[in-house]
N, C-alpha and C positions, 0 to 999 in steps of 0.2 A: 648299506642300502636298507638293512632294515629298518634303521634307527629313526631313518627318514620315512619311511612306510608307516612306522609304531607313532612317530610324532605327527603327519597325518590324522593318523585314526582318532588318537586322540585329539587333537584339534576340531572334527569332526564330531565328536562324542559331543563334547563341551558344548559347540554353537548347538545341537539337536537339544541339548540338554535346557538350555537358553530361551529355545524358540519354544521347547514345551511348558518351560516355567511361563513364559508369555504369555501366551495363549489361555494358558491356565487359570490364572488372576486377572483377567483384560484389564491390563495395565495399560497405559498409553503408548504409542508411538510414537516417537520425535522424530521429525523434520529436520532440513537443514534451515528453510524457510520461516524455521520457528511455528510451524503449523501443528496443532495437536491432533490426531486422530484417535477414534476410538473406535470397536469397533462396531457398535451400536450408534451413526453418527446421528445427532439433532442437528438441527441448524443454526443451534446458537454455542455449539460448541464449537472450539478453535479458535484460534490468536494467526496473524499474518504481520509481518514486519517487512517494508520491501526500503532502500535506500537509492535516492536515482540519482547518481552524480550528472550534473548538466554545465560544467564550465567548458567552455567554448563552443556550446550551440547554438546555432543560429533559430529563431522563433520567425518564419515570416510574417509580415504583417494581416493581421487578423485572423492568424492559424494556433494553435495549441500542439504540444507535445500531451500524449495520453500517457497518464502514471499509471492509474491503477484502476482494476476493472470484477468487482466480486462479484458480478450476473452467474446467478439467479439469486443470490442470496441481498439483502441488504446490510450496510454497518451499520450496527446495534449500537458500538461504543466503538471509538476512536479517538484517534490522534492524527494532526499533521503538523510539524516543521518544515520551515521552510528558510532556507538564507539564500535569501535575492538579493540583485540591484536596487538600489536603495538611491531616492536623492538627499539633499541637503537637509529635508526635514522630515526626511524618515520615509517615505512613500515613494511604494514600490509601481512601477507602471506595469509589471506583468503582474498578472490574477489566477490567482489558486482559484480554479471550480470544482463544486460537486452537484453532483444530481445524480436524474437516472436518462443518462445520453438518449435524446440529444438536447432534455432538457438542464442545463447546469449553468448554475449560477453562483457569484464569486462566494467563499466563504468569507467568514467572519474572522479574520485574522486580527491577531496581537501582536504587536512590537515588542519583542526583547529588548528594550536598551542596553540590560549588560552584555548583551552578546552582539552587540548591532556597530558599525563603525556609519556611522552617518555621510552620505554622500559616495558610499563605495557599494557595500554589501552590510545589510540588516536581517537579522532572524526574527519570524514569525512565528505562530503559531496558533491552532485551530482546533476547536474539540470537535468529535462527530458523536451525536447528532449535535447538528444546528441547534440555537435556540426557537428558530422558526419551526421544527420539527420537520423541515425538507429530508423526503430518503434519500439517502447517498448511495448510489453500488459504484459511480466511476469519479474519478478525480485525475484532472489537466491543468497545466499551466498552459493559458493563454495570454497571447501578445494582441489587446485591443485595439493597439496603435496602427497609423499608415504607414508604420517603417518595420522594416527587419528588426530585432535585436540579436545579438551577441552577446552571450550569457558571459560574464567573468567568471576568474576563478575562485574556488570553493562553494560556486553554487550546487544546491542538494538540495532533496526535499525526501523527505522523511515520511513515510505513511503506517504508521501503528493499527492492524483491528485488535480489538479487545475481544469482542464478541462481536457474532454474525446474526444478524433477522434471518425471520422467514421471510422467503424473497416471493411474497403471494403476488403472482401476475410480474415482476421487478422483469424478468425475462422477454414476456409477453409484449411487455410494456415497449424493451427496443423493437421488436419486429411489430408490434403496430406501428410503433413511429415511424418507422424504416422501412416498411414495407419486406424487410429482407432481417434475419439476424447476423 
């Protein structure tokens, strides 16, 4: 019984010892999210990585699934992938948006060819910012069409922040649109 009480303590010692070396040097924080914290935060510090597997969702017509959403803050620098349905010559009928909800408009996507099988499922891909210099804080796949779709399988979409803006008004911005936040 002691032995168990002794290795205890010491288990405890170590993590005290740990959390005061931490603290000590403000080191970072790691997330499971991949989110860095510090703890003096800015708004342009931090990374986020989210991956949204979507095979066998249904999109109804003229609605969007919401991916991601960094209100109040805007993305500075990003990334999106994207492997959708694909037809014959490469073009995808659903649309990657971003904006600042509920204004979003499709990005600028790139065809992977070598990762793309034509006529099934094709990989995309998107920097943020835009080259139009549109802010981004939310990003959907919308189905523009009058029909449902049904997502096949191995569709994903991939959203990288590199770095986060200051989100001057990005917040404000939905509950003016919205009337509500």
């Amino acid at each position: 019984m002691q032995k168990i009480a002794l290795r205890v303590y010491l288990a405890l010692a170590v993590l005290a010892i740990a959390i005061a070396i931490n603290n000590n040097n403000n080191s970072p924080i790691l997330y499971a999210k991949g989110q860095e914290m510090k703890k003096e935060f800015t708004s342009s510090q931090g990374q986020d990585s989210i991956t949204v597997l979507l095979d066998g969702k249904t999109i109804p017509s003229k609605s969007f699934i919401h991916l991601y959403d960094s209100t109040p803050s805007i993305i500075s620098v990003g990334h999106v992938a994207a492997h959708l349905p694909c037809d014959a010559g490469g073009n995808t009928t659903v649309k990657v948006v971003g904006g600042i909800a509920p204004d979003v408009s499709p990005l600028n996507l790139t065809r992977v060819d070598e990762l793309s099988v034509l006529g099934t499922v094709c990989m995309y891909h998107a920097d943020i910012p835009q080259q139009n210099g549109t802010a981004i804080t939310d990003v959907a796949l919308l189905n523009p069409t009058e029909q449902s779709i049904t997502l096949p399988d191995t569709t994903t979409v991939v959203i990288h922040v590199s770095e986060f803006g200051a989100g001057a008004g990005a917040g404000a911005e939905h509950v003016a649109k919205n009337g509500k936040s």
